[in-house]
N, CA, C and O atoms as a DFTB+ gen file, in Angstrom:
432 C
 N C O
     1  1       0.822      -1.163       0.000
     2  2       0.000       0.000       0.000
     3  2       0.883       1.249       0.000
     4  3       2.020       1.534       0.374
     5  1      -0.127       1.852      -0.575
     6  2       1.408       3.156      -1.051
     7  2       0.778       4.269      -0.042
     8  3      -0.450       4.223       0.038
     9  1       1.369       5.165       0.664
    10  2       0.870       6.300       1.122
    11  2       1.266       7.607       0.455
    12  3       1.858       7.523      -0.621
    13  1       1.035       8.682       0.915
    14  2       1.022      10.144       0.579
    15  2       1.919      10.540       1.669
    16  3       1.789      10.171       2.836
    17  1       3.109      11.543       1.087
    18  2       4.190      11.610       2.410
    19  2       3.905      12.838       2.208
    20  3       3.591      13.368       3.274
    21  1       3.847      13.884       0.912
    22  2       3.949      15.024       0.530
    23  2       2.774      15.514       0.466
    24  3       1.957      14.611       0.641
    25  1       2.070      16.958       0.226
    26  2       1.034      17.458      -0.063
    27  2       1.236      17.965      -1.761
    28  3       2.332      18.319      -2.197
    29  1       0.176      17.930      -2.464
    30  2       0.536      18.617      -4.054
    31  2       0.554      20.145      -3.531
    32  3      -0.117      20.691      -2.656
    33  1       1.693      20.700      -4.490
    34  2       1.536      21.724      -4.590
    35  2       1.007      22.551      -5.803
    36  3       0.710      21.960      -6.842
    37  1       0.921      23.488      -5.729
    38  2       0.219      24.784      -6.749
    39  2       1.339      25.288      -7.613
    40  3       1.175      25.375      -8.830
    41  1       2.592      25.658      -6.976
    42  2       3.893      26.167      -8.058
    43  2       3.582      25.934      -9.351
    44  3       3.303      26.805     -10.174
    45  1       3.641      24.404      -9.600
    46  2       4.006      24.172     -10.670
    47  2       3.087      24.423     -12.338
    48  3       3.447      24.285     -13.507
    49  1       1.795      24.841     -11.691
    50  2       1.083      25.585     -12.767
    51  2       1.620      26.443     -13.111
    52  3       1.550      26.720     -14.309
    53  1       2.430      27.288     -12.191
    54  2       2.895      28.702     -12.211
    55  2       4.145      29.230     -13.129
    56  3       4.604      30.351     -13.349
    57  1       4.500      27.855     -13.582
    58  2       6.077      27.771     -14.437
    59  2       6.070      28.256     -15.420
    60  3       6.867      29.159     -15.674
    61  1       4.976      27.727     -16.487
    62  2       4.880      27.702     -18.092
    63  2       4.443      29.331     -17.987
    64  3       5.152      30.143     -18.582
    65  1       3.123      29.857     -17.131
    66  2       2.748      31.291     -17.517
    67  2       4.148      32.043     -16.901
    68  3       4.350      33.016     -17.628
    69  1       4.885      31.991     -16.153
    70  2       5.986      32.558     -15.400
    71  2       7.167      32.545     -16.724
    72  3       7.787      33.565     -17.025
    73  1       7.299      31.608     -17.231
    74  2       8.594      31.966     -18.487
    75  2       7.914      32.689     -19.596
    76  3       8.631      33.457     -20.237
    77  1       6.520      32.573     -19.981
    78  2       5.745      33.001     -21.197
    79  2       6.071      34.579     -20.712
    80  3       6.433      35.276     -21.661
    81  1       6.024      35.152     -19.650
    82  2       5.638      36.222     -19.263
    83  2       7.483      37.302     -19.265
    84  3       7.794      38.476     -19.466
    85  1       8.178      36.102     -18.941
    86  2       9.412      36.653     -19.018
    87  2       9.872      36.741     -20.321
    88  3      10.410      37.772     -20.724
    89  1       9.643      35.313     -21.346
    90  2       9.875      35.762     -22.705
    91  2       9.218      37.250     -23.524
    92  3       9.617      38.043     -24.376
    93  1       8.394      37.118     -22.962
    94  2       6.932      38.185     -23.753
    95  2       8.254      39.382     -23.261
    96  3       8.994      39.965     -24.054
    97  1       8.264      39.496     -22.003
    98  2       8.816      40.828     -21.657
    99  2      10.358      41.217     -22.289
   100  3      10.654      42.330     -22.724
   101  1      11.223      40.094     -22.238
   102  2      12.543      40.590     -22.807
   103  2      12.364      40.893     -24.648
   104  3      13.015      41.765     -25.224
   105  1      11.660      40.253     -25.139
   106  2      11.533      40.556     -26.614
   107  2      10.461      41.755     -26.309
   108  3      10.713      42.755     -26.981
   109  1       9.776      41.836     -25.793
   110  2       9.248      43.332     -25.693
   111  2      10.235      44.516     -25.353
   112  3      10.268      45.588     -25.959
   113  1      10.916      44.206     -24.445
   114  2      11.729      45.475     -24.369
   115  2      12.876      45.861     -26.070
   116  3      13.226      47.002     -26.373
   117  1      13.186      44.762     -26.784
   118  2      13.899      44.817     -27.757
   119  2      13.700      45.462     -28.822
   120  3      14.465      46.057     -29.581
   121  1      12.091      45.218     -28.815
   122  2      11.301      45.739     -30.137
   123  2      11.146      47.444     -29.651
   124  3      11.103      48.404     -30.422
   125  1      11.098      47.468     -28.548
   126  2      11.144      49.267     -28.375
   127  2      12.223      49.681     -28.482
   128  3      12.669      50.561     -29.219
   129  1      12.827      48.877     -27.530
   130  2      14.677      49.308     -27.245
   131  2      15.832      49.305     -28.435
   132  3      16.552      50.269     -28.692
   133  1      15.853      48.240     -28.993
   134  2      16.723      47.250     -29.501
   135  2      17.431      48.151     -30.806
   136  3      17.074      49.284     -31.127
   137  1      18.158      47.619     -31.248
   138  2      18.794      48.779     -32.753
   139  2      17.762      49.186     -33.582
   140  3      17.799      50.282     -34.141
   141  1      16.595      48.196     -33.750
   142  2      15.937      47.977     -34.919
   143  2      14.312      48.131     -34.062
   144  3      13.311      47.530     -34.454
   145  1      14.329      48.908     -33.044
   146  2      13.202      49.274     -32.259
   147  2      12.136      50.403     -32.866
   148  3      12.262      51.081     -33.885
   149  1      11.243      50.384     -32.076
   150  2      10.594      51.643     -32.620
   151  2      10.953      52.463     -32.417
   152  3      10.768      53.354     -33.246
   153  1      12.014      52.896     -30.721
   154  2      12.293      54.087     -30.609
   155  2      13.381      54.830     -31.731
   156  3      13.656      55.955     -32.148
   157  1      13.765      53.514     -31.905
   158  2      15.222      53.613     -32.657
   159  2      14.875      54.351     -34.420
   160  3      15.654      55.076     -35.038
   161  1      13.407      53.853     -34.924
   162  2      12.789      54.595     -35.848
   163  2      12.909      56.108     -35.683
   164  3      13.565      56.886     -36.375
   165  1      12.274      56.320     -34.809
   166  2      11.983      57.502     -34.018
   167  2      13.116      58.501     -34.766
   168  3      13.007      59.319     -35.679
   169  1      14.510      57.946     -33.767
   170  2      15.959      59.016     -33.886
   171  2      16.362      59.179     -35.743
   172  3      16.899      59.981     -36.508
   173  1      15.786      58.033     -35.765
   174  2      16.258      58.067     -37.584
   175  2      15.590      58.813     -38.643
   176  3      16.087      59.310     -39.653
   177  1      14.144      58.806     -38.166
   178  2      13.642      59.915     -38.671
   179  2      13.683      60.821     -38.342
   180  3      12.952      61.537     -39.026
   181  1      14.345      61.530     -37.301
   182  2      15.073      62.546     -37.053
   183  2      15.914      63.112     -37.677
   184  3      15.924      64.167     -38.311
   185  1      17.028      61.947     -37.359
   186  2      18.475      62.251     -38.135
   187  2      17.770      62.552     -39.491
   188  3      17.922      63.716     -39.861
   189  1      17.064      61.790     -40.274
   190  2      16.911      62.082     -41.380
   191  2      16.506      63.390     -42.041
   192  3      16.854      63.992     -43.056
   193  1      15.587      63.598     -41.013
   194  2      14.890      65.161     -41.788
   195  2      16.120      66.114     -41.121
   196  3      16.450      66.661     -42.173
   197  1      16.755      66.519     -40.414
   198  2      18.057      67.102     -40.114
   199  2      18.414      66.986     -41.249
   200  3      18.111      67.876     -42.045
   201  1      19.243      65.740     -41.720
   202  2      20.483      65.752     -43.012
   203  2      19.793      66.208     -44.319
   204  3      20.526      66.864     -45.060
   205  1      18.627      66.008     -44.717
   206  2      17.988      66.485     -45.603
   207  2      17.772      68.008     -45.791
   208  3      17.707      68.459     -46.934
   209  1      17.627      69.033     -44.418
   210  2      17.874      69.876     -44.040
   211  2      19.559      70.406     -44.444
   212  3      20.080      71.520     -44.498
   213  1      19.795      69.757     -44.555
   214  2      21.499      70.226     -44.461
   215  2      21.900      70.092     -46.020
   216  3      22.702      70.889     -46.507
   217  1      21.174      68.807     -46.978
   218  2      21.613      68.941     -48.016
   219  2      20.799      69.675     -49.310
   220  3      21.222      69.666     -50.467
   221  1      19.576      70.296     -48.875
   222  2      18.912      71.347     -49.116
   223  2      19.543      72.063     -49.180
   224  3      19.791      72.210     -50.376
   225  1      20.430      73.191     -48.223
   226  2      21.249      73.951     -47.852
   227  2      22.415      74.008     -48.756
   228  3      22.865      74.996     -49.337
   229  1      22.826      72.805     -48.779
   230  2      24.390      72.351     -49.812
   231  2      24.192      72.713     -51.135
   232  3      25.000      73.308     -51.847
   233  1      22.365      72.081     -51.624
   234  2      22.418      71.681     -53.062
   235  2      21.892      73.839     -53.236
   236  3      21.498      74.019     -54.389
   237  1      21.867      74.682     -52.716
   238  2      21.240      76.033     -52.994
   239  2      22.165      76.132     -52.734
   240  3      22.279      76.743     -53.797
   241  1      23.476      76.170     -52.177
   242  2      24.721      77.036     -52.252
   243  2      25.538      76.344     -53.341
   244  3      26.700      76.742     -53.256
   245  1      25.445      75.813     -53.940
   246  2      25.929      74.897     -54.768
   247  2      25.900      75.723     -55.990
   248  3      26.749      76.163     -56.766
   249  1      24.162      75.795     -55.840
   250  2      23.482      76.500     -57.025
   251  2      24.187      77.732     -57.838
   252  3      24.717      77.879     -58.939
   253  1      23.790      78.849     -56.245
   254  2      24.351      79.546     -55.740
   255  2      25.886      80.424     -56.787
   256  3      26.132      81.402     -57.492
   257  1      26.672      78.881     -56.046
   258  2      27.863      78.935     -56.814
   259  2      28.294      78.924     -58.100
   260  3      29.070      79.796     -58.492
   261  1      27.863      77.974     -58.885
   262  2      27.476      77.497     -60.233
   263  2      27.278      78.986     -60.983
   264  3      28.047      79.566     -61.750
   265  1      26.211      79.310     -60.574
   266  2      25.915      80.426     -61.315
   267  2      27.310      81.889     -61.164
   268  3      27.887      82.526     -62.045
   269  1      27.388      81.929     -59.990
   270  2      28.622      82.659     -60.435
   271  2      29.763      82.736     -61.028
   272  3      30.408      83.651     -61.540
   273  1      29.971      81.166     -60.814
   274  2      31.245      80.449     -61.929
   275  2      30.625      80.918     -63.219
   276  3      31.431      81.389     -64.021
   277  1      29.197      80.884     -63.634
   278  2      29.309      80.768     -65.304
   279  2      29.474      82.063     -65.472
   280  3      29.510      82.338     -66.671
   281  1      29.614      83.179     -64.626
   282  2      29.828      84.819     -64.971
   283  2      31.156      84.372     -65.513
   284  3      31.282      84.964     -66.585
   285  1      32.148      83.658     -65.307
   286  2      32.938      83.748     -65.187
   287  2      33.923      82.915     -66.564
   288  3      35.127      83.003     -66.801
   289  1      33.142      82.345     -67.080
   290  2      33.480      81.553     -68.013
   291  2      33.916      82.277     -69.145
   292  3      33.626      83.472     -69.092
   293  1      34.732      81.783     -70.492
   294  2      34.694      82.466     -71.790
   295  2      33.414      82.399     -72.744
   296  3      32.670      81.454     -73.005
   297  1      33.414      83.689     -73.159
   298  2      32.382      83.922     -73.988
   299  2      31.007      84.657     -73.000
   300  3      30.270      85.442     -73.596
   301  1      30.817      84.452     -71.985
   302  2      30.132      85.091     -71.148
   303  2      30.168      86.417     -69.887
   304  3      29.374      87.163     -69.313
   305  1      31.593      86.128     -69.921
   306  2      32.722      86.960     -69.027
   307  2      32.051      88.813     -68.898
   308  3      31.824      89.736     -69.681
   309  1      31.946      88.540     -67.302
   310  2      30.841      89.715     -67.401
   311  2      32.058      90.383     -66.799
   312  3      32.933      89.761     -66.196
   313  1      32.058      91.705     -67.002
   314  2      33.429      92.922     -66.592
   315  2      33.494      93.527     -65.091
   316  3      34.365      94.110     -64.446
   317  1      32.013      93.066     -64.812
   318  2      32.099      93.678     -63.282
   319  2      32.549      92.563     -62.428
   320  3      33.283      92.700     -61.450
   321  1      32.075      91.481     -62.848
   322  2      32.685      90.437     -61.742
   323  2      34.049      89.760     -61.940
   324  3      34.594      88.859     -61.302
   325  1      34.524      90.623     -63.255
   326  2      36.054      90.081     -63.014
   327  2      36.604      91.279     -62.590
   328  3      37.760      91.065     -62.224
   329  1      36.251      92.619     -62.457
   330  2      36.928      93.480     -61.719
   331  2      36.922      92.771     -60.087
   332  3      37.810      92.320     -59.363
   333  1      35.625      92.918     -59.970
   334  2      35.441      92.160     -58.224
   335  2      36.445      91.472     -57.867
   336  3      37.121      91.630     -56.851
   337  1      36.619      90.365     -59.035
   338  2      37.575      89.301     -58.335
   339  2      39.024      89.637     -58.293
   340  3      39.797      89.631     -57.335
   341  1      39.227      89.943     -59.599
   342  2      40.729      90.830     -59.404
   343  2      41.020      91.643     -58.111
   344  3      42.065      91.492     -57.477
   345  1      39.762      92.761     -57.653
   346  2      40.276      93.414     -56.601
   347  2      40.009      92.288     -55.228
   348  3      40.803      92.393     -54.292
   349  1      39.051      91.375     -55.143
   350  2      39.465      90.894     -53.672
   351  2      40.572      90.116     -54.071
   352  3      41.285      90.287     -53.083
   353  1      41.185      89.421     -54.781
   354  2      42.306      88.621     -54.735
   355  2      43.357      89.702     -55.075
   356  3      44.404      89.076     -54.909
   357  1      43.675      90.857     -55.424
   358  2      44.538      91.820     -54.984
   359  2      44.562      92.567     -53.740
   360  3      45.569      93.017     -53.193
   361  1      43.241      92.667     -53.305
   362  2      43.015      93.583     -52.308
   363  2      43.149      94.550     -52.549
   364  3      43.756      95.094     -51.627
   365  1      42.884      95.374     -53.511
   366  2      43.016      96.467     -54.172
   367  2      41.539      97.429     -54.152
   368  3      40.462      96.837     -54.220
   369  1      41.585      99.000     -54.050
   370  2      40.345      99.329     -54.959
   371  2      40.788     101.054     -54.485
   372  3      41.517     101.480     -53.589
   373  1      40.096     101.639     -55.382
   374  2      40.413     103.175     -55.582
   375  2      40.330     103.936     -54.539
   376  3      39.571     103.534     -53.656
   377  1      41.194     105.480     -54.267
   378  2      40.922     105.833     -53.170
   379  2      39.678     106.317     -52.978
   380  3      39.350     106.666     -51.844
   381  1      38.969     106.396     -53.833
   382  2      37.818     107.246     -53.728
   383  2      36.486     106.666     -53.643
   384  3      35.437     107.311     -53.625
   385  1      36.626     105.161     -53.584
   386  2      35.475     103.902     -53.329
   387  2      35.613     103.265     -52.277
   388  3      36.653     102.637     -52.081
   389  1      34.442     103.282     -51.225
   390  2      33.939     102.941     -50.334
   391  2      33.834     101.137     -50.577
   392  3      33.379     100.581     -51.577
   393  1      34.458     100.408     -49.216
   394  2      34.875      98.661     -50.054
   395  2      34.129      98.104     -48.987
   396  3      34.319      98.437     -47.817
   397  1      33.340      97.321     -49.322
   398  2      32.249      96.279     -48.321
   399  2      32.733      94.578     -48.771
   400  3      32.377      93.917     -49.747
   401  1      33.494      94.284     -47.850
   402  2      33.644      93.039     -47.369
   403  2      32.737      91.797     -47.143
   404  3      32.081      91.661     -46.110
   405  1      32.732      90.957     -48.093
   406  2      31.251      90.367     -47.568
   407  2      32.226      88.989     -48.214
   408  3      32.948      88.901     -49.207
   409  1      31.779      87.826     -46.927
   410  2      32.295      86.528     -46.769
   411  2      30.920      85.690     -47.672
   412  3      29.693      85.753     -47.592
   413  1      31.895      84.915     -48.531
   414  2      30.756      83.947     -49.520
   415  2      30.585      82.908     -48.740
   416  3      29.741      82.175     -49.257
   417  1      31.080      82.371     -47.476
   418  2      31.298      80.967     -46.950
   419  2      29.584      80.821     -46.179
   420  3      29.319      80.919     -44.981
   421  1      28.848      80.624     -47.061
   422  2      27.714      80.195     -46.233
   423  2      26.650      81.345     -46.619
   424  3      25.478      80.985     -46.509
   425  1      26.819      82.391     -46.963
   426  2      26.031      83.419     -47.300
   427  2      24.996      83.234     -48.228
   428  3      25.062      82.494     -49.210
   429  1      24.114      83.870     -47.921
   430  2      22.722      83.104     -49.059
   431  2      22.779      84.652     -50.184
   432  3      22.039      84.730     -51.165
């Protein structure tokens, strides 16, 4: 005859929902957290509209530029803007003309 030494316990229902709950949670934190998270969307569409911002900026000074180069070309060669350039790369200009300094580095 066999007896009962132990009482059943309850724990062991408690196992399978107890790891489901820990798996659920560490892959949950990943999908928010993780490289490839949502938050991580988030910063990238950030970064993104920033750099887009910036190469907006690039491709109009670019423009910008372009166009003053072609003053500058043969056959188009306009007389005032090769005086200009002659005098800032001499540093030169008459005594009797008033000279305004103006930096191209970024200037719209």
């Amino acid at each position: 005859m066999w007896t009962r030494q132990h009482k059943k316990r309850n724990t062991g229902r408690f196992i399978v929902p107890a790891l489901s709950v820990l798996f659920l949670s560490y892959f949950g934190f990943h999908a928010y957290h993780g490289e490839f998270g949502i938050y991580s969307k988030y910063q990238l569409e950030a970064r993104e509209a920033e750099l887009t911002a910036i190469l907006d900026r690039t491709r109009a000074e670019r423009i910008r530029l372009e166009r003053r180069v072609q003053l500058l070309h043969d056959g188009t060669l306009d007389k005032d803007m090769l005086d200009e350039q002659a005098r800032r790369a001499l540093n030169l200009s008459h005594p009797d003309e008033v000279t305004i300094m103006k930096s191209f580095i970024g200037a719209n």
